[in-house]
N, CA, C and O atoms as CSV, one atom per row, in Angstrom:
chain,resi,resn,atom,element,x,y,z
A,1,UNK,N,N,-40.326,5.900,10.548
A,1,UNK,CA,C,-41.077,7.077,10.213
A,1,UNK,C,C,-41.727,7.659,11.461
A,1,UNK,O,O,-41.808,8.881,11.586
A,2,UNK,N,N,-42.211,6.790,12.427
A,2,UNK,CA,C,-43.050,7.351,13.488
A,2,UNK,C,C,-41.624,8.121,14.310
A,2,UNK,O,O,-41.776,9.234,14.814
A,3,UNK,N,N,-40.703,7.638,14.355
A,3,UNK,CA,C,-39.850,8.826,14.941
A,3,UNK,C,C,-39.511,9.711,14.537
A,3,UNK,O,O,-39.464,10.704,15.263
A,4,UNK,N,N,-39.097,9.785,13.139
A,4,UNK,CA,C,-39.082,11.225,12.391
A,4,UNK,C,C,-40.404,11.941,12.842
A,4,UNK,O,O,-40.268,13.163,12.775
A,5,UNK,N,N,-41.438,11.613,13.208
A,5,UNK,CA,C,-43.072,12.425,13.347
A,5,UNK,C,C,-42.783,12.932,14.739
A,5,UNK,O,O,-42.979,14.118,15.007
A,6,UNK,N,N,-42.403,12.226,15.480
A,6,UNK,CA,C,-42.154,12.056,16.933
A,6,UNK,C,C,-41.408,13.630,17.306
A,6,UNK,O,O,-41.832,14.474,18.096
A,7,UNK,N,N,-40.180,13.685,16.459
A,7,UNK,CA,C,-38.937,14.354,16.558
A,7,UNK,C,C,-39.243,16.055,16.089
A,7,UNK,O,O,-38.650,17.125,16.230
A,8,UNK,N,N,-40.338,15.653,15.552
A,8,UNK,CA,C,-40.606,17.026,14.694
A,8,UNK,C,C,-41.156,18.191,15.786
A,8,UNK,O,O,-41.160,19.370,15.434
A,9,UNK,N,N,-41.480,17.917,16.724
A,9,UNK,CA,C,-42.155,18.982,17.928
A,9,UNK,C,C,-43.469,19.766,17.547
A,9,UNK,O,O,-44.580,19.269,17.365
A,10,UNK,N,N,-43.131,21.015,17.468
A,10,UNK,CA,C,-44.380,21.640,16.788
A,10,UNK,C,C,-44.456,21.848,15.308
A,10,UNK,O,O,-45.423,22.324,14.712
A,11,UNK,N,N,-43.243,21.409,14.736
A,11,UNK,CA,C,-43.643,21.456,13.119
A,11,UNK,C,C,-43.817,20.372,12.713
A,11,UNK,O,O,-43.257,19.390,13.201
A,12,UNK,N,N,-44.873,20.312,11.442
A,12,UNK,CA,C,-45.313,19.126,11.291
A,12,UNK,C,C,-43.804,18.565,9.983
A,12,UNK,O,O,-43.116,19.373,9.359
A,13,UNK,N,N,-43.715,17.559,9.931
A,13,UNK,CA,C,-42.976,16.600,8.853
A,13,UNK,C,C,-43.043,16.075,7.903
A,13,UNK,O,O,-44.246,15.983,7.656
A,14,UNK,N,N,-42.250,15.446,6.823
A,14,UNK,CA,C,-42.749,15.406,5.786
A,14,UNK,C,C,-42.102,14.095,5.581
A,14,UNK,O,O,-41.164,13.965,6.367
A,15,UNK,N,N,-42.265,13.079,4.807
A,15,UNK,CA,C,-41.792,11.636,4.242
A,15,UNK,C,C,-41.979,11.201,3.188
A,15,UNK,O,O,-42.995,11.729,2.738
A,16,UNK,N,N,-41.451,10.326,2.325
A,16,UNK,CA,C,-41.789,9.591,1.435
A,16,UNK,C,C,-42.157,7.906,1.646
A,16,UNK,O,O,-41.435,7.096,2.228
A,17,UNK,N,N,-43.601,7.602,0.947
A,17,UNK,CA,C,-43.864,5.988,1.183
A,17,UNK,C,C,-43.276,5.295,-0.431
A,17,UNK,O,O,-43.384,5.699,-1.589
A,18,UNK,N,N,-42.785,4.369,0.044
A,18,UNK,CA,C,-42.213,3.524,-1.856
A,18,UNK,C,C,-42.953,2.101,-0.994
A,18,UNK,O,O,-42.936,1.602,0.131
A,19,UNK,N,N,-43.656,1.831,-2.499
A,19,UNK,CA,C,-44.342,0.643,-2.730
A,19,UNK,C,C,-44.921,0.052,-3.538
A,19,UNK,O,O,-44.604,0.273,-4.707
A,20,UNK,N,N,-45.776,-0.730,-3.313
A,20,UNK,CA,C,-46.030,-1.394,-5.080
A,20,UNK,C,C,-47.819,-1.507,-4.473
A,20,UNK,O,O,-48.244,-1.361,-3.327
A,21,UNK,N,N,-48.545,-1.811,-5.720
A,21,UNK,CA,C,-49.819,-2.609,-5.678
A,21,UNK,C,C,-49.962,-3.762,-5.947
A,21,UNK,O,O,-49.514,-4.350,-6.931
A,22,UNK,N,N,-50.690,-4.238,-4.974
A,22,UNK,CA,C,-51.400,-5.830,-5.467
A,22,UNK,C,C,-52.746,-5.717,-5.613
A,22,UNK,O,O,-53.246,-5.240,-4.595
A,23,UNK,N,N,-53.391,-5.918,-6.309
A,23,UNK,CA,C,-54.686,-6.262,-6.323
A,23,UNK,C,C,-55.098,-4.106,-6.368
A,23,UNK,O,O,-54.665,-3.169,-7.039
A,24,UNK,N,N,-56.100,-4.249,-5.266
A,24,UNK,CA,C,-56.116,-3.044,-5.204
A,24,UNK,C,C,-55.974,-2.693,-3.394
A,24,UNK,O,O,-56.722,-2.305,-2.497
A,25,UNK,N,N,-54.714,-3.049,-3.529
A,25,UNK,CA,C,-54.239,-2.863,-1.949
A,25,UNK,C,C,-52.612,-2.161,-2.678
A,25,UNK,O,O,-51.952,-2.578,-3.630
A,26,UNK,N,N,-52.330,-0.726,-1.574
A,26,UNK,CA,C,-51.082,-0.578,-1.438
A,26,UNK,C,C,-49.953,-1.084,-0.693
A,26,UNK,O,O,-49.902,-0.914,0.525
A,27,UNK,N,N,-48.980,-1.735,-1.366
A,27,UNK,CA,C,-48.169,-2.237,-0.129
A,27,UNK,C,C,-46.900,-1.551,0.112
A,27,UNK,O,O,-45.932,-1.552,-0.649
A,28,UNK,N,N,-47.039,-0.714,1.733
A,28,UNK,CA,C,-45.295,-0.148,1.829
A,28,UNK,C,C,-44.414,-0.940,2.090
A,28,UNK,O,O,-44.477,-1.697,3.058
A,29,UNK,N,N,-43.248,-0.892,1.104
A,29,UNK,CA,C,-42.080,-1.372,1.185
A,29,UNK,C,C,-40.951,-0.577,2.515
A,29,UNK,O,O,-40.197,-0.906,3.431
A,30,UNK,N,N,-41.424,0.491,1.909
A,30,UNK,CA,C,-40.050,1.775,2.765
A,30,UNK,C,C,-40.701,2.755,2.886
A,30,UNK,O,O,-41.714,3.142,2.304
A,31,UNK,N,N,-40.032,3.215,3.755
A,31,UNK,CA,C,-40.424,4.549,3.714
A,31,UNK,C,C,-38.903,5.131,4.178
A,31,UNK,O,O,-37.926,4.474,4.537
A,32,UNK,N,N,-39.048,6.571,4.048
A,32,UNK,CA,C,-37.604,7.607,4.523
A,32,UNK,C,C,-38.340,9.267,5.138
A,32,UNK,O,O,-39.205,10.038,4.723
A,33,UNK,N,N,-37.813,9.235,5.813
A,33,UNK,CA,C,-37.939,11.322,5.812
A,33,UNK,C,C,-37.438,12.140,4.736
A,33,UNK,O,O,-36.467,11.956,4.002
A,34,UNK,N,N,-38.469,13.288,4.785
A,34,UNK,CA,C,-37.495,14.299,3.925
A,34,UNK,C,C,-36.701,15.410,5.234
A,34,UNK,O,O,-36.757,15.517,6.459
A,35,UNK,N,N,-36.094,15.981,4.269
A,35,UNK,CA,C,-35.386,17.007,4.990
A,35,UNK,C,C,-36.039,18.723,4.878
A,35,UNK,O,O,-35.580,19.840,4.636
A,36,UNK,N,N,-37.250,18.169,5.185
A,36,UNK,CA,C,-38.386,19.515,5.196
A,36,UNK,C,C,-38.678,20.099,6.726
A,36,UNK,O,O,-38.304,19.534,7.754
A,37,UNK,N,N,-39.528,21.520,6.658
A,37,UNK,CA,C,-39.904,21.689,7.841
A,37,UNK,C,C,-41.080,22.073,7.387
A,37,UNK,O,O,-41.041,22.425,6.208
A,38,UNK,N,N,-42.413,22.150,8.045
A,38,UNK,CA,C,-43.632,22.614,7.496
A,38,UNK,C,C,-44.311,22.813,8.845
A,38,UNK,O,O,-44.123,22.254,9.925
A,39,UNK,N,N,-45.249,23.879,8.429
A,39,UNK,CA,C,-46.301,24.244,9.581
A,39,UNK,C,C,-47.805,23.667,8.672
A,39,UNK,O,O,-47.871,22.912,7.702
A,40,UNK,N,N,-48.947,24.397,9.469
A,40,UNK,CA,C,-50.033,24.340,8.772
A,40,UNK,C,C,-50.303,25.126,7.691
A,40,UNK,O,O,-50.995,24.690,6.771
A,41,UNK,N,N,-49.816,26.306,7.681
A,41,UNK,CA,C,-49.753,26.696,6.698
A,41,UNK,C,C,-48.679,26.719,5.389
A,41,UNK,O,O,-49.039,26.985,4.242
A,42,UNK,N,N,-47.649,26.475,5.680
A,42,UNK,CA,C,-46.332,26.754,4.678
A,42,UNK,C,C,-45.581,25.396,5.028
A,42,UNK,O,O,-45.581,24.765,6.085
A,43,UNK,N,N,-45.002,25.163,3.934
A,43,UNK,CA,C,-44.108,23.807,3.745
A,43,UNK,C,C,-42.681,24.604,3.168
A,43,UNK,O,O,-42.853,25.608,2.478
A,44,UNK,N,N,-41.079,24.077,3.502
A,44,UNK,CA,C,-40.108,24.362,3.276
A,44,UNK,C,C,-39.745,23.684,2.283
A,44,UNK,O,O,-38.517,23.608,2.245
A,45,UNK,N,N,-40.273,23.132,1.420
A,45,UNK,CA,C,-39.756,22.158,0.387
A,45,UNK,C,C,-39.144,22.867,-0.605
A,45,UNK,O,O,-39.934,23.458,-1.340
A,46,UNK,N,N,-37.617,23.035,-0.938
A,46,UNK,CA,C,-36.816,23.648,-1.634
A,46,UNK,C,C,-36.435,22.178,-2.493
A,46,UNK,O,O,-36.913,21.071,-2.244
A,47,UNK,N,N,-35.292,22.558,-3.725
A,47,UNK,CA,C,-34.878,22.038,-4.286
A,47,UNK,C,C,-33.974,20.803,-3.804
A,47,UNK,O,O,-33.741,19.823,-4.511
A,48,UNK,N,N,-33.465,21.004,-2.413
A,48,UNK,CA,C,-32.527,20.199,-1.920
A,48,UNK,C,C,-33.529,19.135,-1.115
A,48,UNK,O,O,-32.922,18.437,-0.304
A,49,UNK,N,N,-35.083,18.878,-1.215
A,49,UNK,CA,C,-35.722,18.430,-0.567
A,49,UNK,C,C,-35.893,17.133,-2.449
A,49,UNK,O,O,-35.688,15.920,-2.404
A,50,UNK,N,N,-36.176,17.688,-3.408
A,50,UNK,CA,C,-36.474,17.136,-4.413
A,50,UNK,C,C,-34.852,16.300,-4.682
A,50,UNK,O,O,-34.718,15.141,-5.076
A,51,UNK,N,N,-33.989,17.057,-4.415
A,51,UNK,CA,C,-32.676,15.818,-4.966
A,51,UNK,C,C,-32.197,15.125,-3.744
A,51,UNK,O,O,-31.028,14.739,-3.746
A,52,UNK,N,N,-32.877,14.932,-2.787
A,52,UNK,CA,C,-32.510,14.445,-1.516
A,52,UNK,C,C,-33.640,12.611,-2.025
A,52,UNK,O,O,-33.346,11.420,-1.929
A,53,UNK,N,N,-34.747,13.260,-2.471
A,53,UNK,CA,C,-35.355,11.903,-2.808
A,53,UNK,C,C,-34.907,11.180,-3.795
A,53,UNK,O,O,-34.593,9.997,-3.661
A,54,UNK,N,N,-34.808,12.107,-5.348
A,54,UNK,CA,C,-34.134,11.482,-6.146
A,54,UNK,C,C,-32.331,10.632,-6.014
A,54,UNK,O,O,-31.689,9.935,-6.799
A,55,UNK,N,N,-32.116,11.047,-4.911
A,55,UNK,CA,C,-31.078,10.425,-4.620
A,55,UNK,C,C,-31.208,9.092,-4.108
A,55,UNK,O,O,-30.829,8.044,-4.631
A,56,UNK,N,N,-31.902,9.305,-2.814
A,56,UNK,CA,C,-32.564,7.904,-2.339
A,56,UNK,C,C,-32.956,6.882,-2.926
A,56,UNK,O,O,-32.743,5.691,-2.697
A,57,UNK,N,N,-33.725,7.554,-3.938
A,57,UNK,CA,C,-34.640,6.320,-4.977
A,57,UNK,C,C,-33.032,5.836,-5.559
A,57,UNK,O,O,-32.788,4.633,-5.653
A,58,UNK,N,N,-32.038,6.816,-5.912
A,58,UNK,CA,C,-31.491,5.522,-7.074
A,58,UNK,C,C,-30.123,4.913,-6.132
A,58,UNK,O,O,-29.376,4.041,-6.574
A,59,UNK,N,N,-29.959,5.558,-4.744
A,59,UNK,CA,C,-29.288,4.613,-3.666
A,59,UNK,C,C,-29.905,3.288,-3.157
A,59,UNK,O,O,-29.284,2.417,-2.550
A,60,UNK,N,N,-31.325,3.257,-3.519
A,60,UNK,CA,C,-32.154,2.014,-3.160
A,60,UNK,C,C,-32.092,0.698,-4.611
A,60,UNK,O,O,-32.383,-0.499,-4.613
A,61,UNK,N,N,-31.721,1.365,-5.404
A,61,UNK,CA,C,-31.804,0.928,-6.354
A,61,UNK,C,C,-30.536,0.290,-7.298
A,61,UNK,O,O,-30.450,-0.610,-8.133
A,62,UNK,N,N,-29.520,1.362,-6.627
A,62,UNK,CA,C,-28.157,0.497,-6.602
A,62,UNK,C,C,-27.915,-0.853,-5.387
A,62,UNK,O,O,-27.350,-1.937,-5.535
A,63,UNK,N,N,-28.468,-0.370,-4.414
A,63,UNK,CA,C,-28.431,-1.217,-2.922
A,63,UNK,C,C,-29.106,-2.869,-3.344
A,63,UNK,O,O,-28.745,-3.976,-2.944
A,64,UNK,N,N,-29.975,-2.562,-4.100
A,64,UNK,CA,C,-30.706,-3.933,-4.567
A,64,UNK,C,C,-30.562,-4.595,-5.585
A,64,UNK,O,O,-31.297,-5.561,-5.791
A,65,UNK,N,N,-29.552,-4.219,-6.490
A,65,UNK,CA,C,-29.253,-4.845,-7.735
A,65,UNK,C,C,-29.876,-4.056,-9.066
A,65,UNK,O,O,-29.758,-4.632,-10.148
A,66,UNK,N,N,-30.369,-3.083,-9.034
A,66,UNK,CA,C,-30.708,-2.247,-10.079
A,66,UNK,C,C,-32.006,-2.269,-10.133
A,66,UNK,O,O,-32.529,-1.240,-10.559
A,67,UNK,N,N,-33.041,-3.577,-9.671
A,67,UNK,CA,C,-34.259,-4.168,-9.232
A,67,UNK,C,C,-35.198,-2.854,-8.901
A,67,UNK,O,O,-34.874,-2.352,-7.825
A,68,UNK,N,N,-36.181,-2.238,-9.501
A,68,UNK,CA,C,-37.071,-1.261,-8.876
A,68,UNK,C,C,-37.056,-0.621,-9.999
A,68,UNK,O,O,-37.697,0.422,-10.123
């Protein structure tokens, strides 16, 4: 993730964290980039940004045995 942040120059970036709770602590498992561009004011998040995750989630989820 810190290189996706890295890579971004003057626009800021966008990611997803997947994880679970214990107790009342978050724990990251993963994380991924999206395929966004955003400033301070305006974010590019189109539709192909929403099935880009939903994809991920269930490629992670085939990848591990159905588990998640």
């Amino acid at each position: 993730m810190a290189m996706h942040a890295r890579s971004g120059g003057q626009l800021e970036v966008m990611g997803m964290l997947q994880g679970k709770t214990v107790q009342d602590t978050f724990v990251i498992i993963d994380c991924f980039a999206l395929p966004v561009e955003g400033t301070e004011t305006r974010v590019n998040a189109q539709a192909e940004a929403n099935e880009y995750m939903v994809d991920f989630i269930d490629a992670n989820k085939v990848g591990s045995g159905g588990a998640g």
